[in-house]
Biopython code that builds the backbone (N, CA, C, O; Angstrom):
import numpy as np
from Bio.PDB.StructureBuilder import StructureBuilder

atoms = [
    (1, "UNK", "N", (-21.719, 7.145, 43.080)),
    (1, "UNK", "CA", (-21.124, 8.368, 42.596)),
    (1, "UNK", "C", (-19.615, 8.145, 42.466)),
    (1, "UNK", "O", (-18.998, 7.451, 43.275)),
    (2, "UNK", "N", (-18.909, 8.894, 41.188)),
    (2, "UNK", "CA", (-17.482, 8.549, 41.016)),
    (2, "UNK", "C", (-16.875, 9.775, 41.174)),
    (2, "UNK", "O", (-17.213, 10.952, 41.051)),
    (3, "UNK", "N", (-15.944, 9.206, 41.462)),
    (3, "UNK", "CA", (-15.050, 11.185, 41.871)),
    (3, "UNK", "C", (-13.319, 10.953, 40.835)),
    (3, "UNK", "O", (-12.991, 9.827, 40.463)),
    (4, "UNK", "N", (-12.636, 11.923, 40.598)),
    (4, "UNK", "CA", (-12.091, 12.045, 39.609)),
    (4, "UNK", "C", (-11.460, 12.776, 40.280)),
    (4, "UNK", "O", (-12.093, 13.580, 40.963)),
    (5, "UNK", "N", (-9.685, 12.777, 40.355)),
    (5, "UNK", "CA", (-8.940, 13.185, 41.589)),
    (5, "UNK", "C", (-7.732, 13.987, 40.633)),
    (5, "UNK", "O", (-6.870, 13.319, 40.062)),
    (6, "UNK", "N", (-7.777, 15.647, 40.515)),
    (6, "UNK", "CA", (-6.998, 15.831, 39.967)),
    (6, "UNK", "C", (-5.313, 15.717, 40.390)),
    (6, "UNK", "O", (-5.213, 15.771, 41.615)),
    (7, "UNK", "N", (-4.036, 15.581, 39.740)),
    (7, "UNK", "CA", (-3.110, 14.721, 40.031)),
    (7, "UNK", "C", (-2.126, 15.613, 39.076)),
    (7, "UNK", "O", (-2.264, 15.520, 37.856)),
    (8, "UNK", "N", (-0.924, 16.659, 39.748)),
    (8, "UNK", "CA", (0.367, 17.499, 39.207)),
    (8, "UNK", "C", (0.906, 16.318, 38.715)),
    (8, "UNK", "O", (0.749, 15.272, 39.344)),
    (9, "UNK", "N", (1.598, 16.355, 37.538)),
    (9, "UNK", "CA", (2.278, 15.663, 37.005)),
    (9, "UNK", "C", (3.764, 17.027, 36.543)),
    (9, "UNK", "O", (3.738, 18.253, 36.432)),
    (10, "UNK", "N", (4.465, 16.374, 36.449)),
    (10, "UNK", "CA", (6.195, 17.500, 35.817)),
    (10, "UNK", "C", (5.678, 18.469, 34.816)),
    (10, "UNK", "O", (6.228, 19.570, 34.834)),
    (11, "UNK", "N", (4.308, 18.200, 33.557)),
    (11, "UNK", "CA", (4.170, 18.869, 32.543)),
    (11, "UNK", "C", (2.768, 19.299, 32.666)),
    (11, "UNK", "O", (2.198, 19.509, 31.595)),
    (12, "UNK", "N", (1.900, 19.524, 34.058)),
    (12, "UNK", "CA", (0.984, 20.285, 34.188)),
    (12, "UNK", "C", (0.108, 19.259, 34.995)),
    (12, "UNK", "O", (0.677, 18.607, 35.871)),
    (13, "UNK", "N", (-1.367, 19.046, 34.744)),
    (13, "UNK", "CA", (-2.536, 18.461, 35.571)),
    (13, "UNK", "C", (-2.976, 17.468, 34.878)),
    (13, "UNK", "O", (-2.912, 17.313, 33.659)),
    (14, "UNK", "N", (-3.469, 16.727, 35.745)),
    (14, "UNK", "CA", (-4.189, 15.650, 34.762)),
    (14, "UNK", "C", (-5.360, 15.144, 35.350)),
    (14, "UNK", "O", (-5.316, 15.626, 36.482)),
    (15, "UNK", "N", (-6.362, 14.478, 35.273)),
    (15, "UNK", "CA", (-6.917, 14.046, 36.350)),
    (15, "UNK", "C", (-7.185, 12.660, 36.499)),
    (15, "UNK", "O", (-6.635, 12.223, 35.489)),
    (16, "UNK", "N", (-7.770, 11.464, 37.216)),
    (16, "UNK", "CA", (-7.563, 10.450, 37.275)),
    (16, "UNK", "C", (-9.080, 9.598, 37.751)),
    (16, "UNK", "O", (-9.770, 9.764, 38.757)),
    (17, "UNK", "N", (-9.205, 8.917, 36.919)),
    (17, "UNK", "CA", (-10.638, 8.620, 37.609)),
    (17, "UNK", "C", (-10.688, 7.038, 38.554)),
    (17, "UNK", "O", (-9.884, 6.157, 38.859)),
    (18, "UNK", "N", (-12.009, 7.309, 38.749)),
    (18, "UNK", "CA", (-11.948, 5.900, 39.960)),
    (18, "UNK", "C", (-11.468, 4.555, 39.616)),
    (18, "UNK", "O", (-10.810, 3.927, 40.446)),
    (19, "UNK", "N", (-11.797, 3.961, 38.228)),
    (19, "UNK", "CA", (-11.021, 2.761, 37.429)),
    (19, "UNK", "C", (-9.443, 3.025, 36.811)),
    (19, "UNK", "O", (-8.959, 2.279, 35.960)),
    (20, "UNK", "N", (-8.716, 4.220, 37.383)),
    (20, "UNK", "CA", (-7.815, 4.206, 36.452)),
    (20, "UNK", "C", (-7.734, 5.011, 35.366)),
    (20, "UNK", "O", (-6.652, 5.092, 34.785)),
    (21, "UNK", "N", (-8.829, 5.725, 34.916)),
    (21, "UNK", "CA", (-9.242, 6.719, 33.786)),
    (21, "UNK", "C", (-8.013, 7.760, 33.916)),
    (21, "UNK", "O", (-7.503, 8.060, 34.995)),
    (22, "UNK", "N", (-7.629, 8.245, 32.720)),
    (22, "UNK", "CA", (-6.959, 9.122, 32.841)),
    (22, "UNK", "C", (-7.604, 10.258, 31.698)),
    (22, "UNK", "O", (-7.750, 9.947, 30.516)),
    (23, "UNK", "N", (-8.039, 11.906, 32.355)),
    (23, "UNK", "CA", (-8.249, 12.840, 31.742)),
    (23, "UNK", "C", (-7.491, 13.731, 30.902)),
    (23, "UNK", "O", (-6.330, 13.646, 31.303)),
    (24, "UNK", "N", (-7.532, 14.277, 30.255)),
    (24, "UNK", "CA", (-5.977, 15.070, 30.185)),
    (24, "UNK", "C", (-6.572, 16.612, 29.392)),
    (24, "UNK", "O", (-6.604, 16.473, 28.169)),
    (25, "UNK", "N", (-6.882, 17.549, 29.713)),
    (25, "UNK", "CA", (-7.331, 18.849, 29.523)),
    (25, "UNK", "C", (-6.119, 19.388, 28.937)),
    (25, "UNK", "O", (-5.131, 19.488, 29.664)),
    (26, "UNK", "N", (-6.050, 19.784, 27.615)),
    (26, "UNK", "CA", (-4.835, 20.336, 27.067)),
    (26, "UNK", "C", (-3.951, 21.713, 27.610)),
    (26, "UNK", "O", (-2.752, 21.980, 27.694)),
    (27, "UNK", "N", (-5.552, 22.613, 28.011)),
    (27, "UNK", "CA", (-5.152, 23.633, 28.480)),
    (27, "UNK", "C", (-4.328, 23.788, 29.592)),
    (27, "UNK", "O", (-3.680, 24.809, 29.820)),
    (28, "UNK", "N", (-4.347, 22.449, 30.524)),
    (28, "UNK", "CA", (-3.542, 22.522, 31.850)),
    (28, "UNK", "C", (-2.232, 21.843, 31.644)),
    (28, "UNK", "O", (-1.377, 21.882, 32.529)),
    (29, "UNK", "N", (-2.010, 21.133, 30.354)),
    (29, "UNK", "CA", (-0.965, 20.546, 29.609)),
    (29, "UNK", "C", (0.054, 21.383, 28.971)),
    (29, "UNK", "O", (-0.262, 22.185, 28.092)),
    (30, "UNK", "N", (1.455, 21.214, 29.434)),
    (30, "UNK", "CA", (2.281, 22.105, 28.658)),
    (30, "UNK", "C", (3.651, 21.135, 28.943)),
    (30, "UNK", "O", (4.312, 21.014, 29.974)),
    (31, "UNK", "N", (3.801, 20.526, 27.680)),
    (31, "UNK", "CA", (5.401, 20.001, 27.772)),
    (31, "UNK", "C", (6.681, 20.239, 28.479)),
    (31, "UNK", "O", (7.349, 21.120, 27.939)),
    (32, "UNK", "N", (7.080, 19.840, 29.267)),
    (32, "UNK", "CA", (8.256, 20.176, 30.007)),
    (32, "UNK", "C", (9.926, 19.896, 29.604)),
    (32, "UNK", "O", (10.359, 18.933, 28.971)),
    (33, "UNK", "N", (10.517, 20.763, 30.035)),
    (33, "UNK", "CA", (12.145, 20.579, 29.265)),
    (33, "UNK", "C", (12.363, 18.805, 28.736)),
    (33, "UNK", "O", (12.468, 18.357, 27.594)),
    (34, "UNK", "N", (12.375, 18.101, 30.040)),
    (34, "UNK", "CA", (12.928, 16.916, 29.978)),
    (34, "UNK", "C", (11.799, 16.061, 28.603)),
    (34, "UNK", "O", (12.441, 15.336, 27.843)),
    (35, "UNK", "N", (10.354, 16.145, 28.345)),
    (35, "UNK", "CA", (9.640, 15.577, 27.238)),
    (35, "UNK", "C", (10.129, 16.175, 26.416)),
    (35, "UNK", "O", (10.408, 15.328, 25.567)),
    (36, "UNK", "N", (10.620, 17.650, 25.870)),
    (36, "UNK", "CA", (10.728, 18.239, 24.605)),
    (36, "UNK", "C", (12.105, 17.460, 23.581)),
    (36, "UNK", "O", (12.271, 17.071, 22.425)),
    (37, "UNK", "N", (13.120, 17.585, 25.268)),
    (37, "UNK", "CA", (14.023, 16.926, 24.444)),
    (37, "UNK", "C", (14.222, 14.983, 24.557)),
    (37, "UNK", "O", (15.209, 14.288, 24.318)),
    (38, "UNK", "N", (12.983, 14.644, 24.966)),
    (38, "UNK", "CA", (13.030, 13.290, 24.600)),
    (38, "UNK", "C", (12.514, 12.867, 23.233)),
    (38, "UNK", "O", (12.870, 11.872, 22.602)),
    (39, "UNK", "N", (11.233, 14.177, 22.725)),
    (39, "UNK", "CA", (10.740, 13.863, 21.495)),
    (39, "UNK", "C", (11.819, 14.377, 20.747)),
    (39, "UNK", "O", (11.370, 13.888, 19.710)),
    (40, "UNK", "N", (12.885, 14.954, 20.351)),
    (40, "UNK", "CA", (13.929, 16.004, 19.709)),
    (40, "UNK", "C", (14.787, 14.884, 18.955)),
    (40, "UNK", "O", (15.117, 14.773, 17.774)),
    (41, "UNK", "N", (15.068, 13.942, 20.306)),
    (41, "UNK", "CA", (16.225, 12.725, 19.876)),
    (41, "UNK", "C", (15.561, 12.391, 19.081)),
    (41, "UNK", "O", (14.348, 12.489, 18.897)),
    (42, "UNK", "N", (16.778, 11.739, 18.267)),
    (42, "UNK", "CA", (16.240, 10.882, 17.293)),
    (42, "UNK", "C", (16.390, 9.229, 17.980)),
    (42, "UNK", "O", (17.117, 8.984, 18.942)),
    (43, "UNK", "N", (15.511, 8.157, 17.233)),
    (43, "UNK", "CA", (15.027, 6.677, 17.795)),
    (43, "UNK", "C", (16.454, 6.138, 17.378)),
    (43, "UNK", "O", (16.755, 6.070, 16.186)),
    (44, "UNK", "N", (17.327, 5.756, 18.379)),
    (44, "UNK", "CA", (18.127, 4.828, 17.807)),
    (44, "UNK", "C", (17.986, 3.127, 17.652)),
    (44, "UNK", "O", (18.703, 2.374, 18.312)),
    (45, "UNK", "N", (16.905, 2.609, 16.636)),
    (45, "UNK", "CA", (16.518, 1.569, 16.876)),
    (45, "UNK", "C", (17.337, 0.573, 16.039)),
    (45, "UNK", "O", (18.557, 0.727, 15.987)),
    (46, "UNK", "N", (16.668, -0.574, 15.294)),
    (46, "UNK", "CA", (17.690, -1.524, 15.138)),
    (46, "UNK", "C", (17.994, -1.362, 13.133)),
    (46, "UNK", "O", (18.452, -2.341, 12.544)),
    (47, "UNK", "N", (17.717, -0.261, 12.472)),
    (47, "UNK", "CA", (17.079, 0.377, 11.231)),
    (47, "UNK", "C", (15.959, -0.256, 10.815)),
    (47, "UNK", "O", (15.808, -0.458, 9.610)),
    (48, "UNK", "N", (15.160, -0.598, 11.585)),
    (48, "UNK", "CA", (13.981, -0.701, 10.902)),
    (48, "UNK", "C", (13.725, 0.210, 9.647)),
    (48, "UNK", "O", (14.471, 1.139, 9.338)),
    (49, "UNK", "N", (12.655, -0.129, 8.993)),
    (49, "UNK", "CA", (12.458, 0.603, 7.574)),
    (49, "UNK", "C", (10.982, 1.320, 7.580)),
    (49, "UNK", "O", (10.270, 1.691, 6.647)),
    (50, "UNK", "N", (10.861, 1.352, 8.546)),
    (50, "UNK", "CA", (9.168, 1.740, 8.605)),
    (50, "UNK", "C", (9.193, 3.107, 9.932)),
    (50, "UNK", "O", (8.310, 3.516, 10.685)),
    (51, "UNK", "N", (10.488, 3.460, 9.761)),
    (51, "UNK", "CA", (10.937, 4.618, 10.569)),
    (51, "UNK", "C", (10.569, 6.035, 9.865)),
    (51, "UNK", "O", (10.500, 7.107, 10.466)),
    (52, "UNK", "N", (10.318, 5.812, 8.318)),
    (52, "UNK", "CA", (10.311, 7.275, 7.384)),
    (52, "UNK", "C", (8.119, 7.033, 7.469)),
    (52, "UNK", "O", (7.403, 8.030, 7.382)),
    (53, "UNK", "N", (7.655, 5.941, 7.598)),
    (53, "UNK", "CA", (6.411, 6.098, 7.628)),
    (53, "UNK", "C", (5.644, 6.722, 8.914)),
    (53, "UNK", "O", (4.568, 6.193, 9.195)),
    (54, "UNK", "N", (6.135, 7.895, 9.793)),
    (54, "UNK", "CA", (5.759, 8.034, 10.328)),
    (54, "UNK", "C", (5.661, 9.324, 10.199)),
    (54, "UNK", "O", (4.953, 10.015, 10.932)),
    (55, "UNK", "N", (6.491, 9.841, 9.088)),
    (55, "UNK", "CA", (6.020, 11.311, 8.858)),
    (55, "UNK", "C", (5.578, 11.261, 7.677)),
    (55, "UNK", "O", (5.725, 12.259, 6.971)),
    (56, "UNK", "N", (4.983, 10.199, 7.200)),
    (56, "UNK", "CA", (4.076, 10.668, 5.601)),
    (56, "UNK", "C", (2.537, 10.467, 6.226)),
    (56, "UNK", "O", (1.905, 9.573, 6.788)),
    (57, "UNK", "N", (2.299, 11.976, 5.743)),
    (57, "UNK", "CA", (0.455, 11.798, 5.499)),
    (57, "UNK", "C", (-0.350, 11.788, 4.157)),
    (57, "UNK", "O", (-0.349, 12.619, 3.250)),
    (58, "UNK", "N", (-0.964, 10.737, 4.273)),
    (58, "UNK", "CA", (-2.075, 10.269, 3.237)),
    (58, "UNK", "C", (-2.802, 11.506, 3.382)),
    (58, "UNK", "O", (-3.029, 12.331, 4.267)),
    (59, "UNK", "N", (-3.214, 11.217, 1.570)),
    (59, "UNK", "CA", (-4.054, 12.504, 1.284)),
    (59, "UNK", "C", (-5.554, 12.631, 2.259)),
    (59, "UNK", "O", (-5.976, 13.748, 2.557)),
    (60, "UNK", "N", (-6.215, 11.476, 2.663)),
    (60, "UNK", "CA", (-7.280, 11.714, 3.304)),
    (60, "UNK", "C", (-6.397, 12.297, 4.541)),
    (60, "UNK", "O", (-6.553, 13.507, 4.708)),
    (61, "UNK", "N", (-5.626, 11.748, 5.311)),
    (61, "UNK", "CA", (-5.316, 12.858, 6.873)),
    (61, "UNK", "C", (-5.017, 14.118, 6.264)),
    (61, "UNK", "O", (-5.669, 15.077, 6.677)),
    (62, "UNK", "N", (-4.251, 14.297, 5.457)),
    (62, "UNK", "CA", (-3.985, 16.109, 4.767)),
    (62, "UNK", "C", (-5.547, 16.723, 5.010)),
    (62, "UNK", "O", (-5.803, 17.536, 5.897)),
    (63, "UNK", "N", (-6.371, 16.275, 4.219)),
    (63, "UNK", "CA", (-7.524, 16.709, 4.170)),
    (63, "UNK", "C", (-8.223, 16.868, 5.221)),
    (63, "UNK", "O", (-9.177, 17.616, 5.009)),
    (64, "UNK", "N", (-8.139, 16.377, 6.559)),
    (64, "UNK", "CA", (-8.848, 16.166, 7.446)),
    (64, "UNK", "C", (-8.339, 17.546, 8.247)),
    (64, "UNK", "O", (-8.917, 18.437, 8.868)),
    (65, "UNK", "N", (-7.077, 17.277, 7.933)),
    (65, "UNK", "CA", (-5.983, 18.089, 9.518)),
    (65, "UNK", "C", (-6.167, 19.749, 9.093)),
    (65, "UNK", "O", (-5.951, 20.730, 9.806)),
    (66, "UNK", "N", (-6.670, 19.697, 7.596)),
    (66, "UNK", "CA", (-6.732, 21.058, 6.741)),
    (66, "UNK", "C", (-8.403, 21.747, 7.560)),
    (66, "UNK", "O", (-8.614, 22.859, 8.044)),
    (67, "UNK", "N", (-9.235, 20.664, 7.438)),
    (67, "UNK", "CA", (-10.538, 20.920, 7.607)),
    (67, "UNK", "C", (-10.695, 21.477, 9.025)),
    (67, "UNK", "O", (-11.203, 22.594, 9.121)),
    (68, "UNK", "N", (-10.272, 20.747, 10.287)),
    (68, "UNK", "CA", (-9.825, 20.558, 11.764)),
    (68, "UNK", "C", (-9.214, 22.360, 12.288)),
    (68, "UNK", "O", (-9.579, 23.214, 13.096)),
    (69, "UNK", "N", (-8.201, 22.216, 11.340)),
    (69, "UNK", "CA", (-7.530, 23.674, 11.964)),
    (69, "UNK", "C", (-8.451, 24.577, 11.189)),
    (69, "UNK", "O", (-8.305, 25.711, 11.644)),
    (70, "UNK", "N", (-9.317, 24.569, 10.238)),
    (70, "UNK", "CA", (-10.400, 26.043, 9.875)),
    (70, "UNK", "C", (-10.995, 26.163, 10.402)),
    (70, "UNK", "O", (-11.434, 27.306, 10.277)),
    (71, "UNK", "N", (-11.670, 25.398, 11.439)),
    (71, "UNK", "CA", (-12.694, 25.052, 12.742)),
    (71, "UNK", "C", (-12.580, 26.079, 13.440)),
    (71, "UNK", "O", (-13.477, 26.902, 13.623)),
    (72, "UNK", "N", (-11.227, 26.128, 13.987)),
    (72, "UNK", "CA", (-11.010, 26.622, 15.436)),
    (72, "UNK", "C", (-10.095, 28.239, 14.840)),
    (72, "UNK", "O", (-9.678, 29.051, 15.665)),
]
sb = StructureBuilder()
sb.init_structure("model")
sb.init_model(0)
sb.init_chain("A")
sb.init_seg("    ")
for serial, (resi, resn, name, xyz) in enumerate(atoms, 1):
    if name == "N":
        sb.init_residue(resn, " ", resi, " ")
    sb.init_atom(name, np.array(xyz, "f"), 0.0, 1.0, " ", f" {name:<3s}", serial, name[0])
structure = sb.get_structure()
Protein backbone atom coordinates (compact mmCIF):
# COMPACT_ATOMS: atom_id res chain seq x y z
CA UNK A 1 0.00 0.00 0.00
CA UNK A 2 1.29 3.63 -0.97
CA UNK A 3 0.43 6.65 0.96
CA UNK A 4 0.67 10.16 -0.52
CA UNK A 5 1.67 12.86 2.10
CA UNK A 6 0.03 16.11 1.64
CA UNK A 7 2.89 18.97 1.85
CA UNK A 8 2.06 23.38 2.38
CA UNK A 9 4.08 24.81 -0.03
CA UNK A 10 4.19 29.29 -0.08
CA UNK A 11 1.34 28.99 -2.99
CA UNK A 12 -1.06 26.43 -1.41
CA UNK A 13 -0.95 22.24 -1.12
CA UNK A 14 0.45 19.80 -2.96
CA UNK A 15 0.81 16.34 -2.31
CA UNK A 16 3.73 13.99 -2.64
CA UNK A 17 3.85 10.45 -3.29
CA UNK A 18 6.01 7.53 -2.09
CA UNK A 19 8.58 7.63 -5.33
CA UNK A 20 8.72 11.28 -5.39
CA UNK A 21 5.32 11.83 -7.30
CA UNK A 22 4.20 15.08 -7.16
CA UNK A 23 0.20 15.87 -7.20
CA UNK A 24 -0.91 19.20 -7.68
CA UNK A 25 -4.91 19.84 -7.30
CA UNK A 26 -5.47 23.28 -8.83
CA UNK A 27 -8.11 24.06 -6.52
CA UNK A 28 -5.67 24.10 -3.49
CA UNK A 29 -3.21 26.05 -5.88
CA UNK A 30 -3.15 29.77 -5.88
CA UNK A 31 -0.03 31.78 -6.98
CA UNK A 32 1.69 33.74 -4.46
CA UNK A 33 3.09 37.46 -4.54
CA UNK A 34 6.73 36.37 -4.91
CA UNK A 35 5.67 33.66 -8.32
CA UNK A 36 3.39 36.44 -9.83
CA UNK A 37 6.07 38.75 -9.97
CA UNK A 38 8.70 36.28 -11.09
CA UNK A 39 6.43 35.36 -14.12
CA UNK A 40 5.79 39.50 -14.73
CA UNK A 41 9.73 40.02 -15.31
CA UNK A 42 10.74 39.90 -18.31
CA UNK A 43 13.81 36.90 -19.30
CA UNK A 44 16.89 38.77 -19.47
CA UNK A 45 18.66 36.21 -21.57
CA UNK A 46 21.48 36.33 -24.02
CA UNK A 47 18.74 37.64 -27.18
CA UNK A 48 18.07 34.59 -28.22
CA UNK A 49 15.51 34.70 -31.14
CA UNK A 50 13.16 32.09 -30.24
CA UNK A 51 12.01 34.35 -27.27
CA UNK A 52 8.77 35.79 -29.52
CA UNK A 53 7.91 31.85 -30.15
CA UNK A 54 6.54 31.43 -27.09
CA UNK A 55 3.58 33.46 -27.42
CA UNK A 56 2.48 32.34 -30.93
CA UNK A 57 -0.27 29.74 -31.13
CA UNK A 58 -0.70 27.48 -34.06
CA UNK A 59 -3.98 27.24 -35.46
CA UNK A 60 -4.45 23.59 -34.21
CA UNK A 61 -3.70 24.86 -30.24
CA UNK A 62 -6.25 27.96 -31.05
CA UNK A 63 -8.61 25.32 -31.87
CA UNK A 64 -8.10 23.10 -29.12
CA UNK A 65 -7.88 25.86 -26.21
CA UNK A 66 -11.35 27.22 -27.99
CA UNK A 67 -12.91 23.66 -27.70
CA UNK A 68 -11.37 23.04 -23.81
CA UNK A 69 -12.84 26.31 -22.36
CA UNK A 70 -16.69 25.41 -23.96
CA UNK A 71 -16.37 22.25 -21.85
CA UNK A 72 -16.29 23.69 -18.62
Amino acid sequence: MSFWRKEKICCGVIFKGPDNEVLIYPKLLKPCSCRKSAMKLPANGSGSSDSGSVTSISPLEEDTNSNASSIF
